[in-house]
MIDOSE-1310 file (N, C-alpha, C; in nm, 2 decimals, decimal comma, always signed):
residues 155
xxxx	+14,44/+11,65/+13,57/+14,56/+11,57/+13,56/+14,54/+11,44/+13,64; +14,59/+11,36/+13,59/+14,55/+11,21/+13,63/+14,74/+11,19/+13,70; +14,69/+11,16/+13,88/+14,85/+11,14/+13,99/+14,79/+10,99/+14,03; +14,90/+10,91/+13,97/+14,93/+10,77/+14,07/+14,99/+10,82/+14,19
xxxx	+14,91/+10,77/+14,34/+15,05/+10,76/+14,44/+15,03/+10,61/+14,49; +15,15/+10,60/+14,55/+15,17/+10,46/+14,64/+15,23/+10,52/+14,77; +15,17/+10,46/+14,87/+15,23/+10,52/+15,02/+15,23/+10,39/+15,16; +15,27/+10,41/+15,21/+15,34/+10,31/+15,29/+15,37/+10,42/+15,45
xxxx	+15,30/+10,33/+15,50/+15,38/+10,37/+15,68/+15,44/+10,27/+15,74; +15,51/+10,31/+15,88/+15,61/+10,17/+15,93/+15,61/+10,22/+16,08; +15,64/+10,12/+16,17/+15,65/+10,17/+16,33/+15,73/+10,10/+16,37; +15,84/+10,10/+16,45/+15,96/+10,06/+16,50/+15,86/+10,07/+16,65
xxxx	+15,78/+9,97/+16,66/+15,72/+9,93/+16,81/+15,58/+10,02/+16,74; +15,44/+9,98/+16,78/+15,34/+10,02/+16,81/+15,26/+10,03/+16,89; +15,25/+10,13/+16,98/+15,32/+10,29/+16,94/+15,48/+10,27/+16,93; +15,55/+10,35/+16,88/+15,70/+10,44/+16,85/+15,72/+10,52/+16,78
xxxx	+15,83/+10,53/+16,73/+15,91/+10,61/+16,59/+15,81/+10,53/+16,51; +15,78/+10,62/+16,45/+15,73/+10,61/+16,29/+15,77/+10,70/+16,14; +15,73/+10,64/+16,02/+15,83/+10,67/+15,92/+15,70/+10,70/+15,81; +15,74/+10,74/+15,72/+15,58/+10,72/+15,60/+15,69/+10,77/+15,45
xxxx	+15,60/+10,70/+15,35/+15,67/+10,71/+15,24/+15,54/+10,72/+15,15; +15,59/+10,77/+15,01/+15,48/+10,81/+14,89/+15,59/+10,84/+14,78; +15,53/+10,75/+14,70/+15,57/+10,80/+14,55/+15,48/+10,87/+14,46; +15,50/+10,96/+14,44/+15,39/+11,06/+14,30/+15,41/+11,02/+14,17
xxxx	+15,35/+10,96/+14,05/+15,40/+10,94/+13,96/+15,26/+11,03/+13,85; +15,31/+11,11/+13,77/+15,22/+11,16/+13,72/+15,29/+11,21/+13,54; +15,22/+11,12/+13,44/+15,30/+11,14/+13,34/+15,43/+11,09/+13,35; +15,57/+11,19/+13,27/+15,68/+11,16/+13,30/+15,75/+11,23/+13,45
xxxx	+15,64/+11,25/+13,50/+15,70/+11,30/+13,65/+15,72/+11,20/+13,76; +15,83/+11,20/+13,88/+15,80/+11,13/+13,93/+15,85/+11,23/+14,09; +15,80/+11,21/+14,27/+15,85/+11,24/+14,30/+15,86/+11,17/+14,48; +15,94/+11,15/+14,55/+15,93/+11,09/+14,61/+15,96/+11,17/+14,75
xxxx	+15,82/+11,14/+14,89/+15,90/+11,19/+15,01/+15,87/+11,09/+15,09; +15,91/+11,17/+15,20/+15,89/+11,10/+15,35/+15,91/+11,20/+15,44; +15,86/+11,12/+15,58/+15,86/+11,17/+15,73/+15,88/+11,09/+15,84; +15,90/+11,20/+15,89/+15,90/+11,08/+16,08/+15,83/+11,17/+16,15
xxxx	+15,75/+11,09/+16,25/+15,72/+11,09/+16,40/+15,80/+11,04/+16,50; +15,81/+11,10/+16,63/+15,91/+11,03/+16,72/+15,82/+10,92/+16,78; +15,66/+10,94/+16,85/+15,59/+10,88/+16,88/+15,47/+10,86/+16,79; +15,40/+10,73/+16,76/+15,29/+10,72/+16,63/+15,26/+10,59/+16,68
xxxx	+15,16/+10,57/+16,57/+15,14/+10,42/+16,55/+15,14/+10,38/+16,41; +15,15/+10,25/+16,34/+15,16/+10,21/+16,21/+15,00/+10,34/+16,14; +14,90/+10,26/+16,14/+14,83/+10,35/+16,13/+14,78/+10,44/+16,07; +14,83/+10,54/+16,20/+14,88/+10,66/+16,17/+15,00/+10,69/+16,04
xxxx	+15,09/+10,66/+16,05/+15,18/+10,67/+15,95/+15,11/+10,64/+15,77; +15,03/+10,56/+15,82/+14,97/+10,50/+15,71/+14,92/+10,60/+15,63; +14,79/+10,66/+15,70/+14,72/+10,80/+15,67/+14,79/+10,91/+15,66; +14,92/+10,95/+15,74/+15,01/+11,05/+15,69/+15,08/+11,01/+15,59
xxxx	+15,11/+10,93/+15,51/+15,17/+10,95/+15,38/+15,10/+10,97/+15,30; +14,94/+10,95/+15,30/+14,83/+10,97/+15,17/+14,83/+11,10/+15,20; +14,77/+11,15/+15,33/+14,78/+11,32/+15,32/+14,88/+11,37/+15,30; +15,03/+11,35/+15,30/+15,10/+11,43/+15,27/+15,13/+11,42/+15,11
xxxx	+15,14/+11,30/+15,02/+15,10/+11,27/+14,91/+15,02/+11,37/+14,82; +14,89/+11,40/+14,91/+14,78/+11,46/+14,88/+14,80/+11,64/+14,84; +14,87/+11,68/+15,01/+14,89/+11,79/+15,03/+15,04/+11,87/+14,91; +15,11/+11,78/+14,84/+15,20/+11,81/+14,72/+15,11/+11,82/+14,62
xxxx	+15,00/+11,82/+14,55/+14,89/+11,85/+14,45/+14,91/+11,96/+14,48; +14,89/+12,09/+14,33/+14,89/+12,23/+14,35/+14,71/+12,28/+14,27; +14,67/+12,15/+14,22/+14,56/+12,20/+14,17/+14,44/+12,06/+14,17; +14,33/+12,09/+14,20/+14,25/+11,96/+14,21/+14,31/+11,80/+14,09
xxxx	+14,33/+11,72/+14,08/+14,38/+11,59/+14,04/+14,27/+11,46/+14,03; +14,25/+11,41/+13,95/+14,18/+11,23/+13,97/+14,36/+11,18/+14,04; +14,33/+11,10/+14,18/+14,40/+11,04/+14,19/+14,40/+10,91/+14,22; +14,45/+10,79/+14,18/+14,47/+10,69/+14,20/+14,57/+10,66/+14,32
xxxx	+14,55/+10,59/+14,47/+14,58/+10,58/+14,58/+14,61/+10,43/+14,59; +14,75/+10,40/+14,57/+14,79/+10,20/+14,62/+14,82/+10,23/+14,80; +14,80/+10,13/+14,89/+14,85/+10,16/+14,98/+14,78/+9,99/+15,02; +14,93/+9,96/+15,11/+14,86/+9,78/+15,16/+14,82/+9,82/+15,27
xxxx	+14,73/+9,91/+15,36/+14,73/+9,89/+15,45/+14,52/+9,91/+15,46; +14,49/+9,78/+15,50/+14,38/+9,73/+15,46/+14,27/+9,85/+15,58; +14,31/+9,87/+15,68/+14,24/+10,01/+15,76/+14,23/+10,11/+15,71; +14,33/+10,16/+15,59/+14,29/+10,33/+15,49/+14,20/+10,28/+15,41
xxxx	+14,28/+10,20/+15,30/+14,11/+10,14/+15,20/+13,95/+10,10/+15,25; +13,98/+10,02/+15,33/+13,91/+10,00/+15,35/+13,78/+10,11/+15,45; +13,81/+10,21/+15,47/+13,74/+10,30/+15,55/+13,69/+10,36/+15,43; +13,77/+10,38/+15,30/+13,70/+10,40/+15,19/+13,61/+10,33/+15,11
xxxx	+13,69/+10,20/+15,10/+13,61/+10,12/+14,98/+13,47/+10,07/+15,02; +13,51/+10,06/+15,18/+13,38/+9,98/+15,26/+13,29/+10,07/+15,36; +13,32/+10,19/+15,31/+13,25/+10,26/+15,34/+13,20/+10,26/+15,52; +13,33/+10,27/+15,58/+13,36/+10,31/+15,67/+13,32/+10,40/+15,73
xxxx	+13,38/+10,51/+15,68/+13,36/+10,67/+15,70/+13,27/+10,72/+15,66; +13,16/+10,68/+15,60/+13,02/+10,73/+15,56/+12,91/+10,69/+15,70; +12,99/+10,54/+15,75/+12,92/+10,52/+15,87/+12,97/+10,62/+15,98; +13,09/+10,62/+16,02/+13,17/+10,66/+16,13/+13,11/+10,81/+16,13
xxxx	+13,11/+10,88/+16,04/+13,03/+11,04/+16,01/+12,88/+11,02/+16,08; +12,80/+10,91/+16,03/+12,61/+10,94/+16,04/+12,68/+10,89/+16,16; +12,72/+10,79/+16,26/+12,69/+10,74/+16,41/+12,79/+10,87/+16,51; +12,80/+11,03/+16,45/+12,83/+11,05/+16,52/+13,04/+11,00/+16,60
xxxx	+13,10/+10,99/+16,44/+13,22/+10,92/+16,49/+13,23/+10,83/+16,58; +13,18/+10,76/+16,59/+13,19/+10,64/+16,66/+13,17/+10,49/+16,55; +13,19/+10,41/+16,63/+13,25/+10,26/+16,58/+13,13/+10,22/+16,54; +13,08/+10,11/+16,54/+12,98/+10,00/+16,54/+12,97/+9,95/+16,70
xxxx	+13,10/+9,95/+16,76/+13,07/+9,94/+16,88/+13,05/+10,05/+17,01; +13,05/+10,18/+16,92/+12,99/+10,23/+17,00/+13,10/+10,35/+17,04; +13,25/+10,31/+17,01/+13,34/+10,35/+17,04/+13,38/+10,47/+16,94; +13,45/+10,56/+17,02/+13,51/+10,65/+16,94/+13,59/+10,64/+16,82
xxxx	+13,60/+10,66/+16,69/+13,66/+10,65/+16,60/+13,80/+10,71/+16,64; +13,89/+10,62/+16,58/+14,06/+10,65/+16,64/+14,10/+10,72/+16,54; +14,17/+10,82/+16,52/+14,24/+10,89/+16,43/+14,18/+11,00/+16,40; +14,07/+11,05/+16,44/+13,99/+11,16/+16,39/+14,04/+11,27/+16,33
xxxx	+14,17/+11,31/+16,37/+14,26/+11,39/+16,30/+14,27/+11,41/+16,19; +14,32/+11,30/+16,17/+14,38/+11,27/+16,03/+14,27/+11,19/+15,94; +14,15/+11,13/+15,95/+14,06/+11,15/+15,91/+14,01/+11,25/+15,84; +14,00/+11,33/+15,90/+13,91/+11,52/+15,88/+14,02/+11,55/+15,80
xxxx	+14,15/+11,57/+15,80/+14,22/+11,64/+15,70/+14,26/+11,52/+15,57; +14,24/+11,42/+15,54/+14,21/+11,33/+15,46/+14,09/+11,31/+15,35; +13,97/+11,33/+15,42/+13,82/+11,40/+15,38/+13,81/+11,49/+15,32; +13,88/+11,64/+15,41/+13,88/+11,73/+15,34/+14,02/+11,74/+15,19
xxxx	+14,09/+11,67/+15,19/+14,19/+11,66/+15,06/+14,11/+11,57/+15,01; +13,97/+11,47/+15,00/+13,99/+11,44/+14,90/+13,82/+11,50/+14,86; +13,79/+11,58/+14,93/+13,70/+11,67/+14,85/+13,78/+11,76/+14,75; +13,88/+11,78/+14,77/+13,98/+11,87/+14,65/+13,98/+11,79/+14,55
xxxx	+14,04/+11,69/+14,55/+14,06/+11,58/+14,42/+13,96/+11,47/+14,45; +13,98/+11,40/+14,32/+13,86/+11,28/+14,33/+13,97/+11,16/+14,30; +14,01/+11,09/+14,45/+14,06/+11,02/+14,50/+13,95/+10,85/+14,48; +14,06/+10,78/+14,41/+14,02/+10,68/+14,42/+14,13/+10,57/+14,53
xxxx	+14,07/+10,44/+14,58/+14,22/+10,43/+14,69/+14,21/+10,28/+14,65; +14,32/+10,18/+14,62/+14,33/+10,05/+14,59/+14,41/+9,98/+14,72; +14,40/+9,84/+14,69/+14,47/+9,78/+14,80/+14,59/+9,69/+14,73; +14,70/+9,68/+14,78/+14,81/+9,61/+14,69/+14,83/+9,53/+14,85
xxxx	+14,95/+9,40/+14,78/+14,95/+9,31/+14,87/+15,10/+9,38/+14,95; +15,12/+9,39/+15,05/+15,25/+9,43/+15,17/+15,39/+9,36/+15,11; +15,48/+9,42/+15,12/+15,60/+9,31/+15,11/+15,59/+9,26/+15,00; +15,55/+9,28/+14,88/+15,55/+9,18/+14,82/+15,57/+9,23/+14,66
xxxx	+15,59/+9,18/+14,56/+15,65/+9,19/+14,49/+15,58/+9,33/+14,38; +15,59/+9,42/+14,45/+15,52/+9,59/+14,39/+15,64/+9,71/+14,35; +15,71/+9,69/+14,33/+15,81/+9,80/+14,31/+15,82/+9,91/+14,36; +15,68/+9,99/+14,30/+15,64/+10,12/+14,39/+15,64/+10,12/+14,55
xxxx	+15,55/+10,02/+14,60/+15,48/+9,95/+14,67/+15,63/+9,93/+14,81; +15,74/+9,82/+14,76/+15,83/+9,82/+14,84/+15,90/+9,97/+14,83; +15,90/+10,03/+14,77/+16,03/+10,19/+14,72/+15,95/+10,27/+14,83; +15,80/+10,24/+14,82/+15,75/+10,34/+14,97/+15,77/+10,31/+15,11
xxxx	+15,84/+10,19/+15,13/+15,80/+10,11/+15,24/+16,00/+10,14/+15,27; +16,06/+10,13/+15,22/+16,21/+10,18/+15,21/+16,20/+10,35/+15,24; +16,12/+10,41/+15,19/+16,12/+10,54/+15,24/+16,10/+10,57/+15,41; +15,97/+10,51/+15,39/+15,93/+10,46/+15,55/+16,05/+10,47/+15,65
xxxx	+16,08/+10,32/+15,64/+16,21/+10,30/+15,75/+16,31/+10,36/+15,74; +16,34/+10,41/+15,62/+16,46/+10,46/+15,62/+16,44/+10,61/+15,68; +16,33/+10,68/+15,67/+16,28/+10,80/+15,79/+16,30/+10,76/+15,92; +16,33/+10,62/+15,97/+16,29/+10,61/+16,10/+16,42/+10,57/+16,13
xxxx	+16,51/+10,48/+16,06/+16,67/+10,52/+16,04/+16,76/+10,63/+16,10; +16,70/+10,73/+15,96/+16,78/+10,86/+15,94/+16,78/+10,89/+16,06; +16,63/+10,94/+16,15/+16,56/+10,99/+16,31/+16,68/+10,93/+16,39; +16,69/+10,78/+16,41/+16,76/+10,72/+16,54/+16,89/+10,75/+16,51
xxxx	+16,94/+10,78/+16,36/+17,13/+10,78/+16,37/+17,11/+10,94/+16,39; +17,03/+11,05/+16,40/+17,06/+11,18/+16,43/+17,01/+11,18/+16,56; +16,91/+11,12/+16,66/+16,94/+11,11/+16,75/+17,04/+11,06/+16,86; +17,08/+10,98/+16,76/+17,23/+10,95/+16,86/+17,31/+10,98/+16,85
xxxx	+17,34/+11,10/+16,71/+17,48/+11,16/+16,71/+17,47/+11,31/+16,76; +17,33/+11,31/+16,81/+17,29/+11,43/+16,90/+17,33/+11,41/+17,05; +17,30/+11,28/+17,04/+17,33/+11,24/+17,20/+17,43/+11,20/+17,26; +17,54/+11,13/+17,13/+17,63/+11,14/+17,21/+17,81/+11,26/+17,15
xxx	+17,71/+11,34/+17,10/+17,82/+11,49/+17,09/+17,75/+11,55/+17,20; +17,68/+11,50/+17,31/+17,67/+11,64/+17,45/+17,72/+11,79/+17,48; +17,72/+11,78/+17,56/+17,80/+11,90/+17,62/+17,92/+11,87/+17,68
């Protein structure tokens, strides 16, 4: 089965609250989530929407991956992660590779499916592209108006 996703992360301060969004479009299907973190970085958010994207597949998939955020693709397209693996996770400079986490569970989803990943331009005129990026914030929204109607119905 051939799955378009588009995904989008957001940070209300980097580090903060973070939000992540994904659309699945596959055939006449379509389906849309999100999440929050209370503490993240953009990022991060970035990478948790493809994995979670990822982790909704119930059976291996060719998937096609839009996402503007030039640090996911690009660890793919430019073959980032083929270095970061042989140096022993580390940088070019020497430095620990940041995210390793989500890395490894990213790797291992897309040994399941055969993930291809594009780069679309931010903000800008994508449909999908902004509908993920609305998911995003509006996770990071939803978080602060239940936080504060947590906080201020006290005891």
């Amino acid at each position: 089965m051939k799955v378009i996703v588009y995904t989008d992360g957001a940070c209300s301060g980097n580090p903060g609250p973070g939000g992540w969004g994904a659309v699945l479009i596959a055939d006449d299907h379509r389906k849309e989530i999100s999440g929050f973190e209370p503490e993240t970085t953009n990022n991060r958010m970035e990478m948790q929407a493809v994995i979670s994207a990822l982790s909704e597949l119930k059976t291996p998939c060719e998937v096609d991956v839009y996402s503007d955020s030039s640090y996911l693709v690009d660890a793919f397209t430019k073959k980032w992660l083929d270095n970061w693996k042989r140096n022993g996770w580390k940088t070019s400079t020497k430095q620990p590779v940041l995210n390793q986490d989500l890395w490894a569970a990213l790797l291992s989803l897309c040994d399941t499916h055969r993930v291809a990943f594009h780069k679309v331009r931010g903000h800008a005129n994508n449909k999908e592209n902004n509908r993920c990026d609305a998911l995003a914030t509006g996770a990071i929204k939803d978080n602060r108006s239940k936080n504060k109607s947590a906080a201020s119905s006290g005891p």
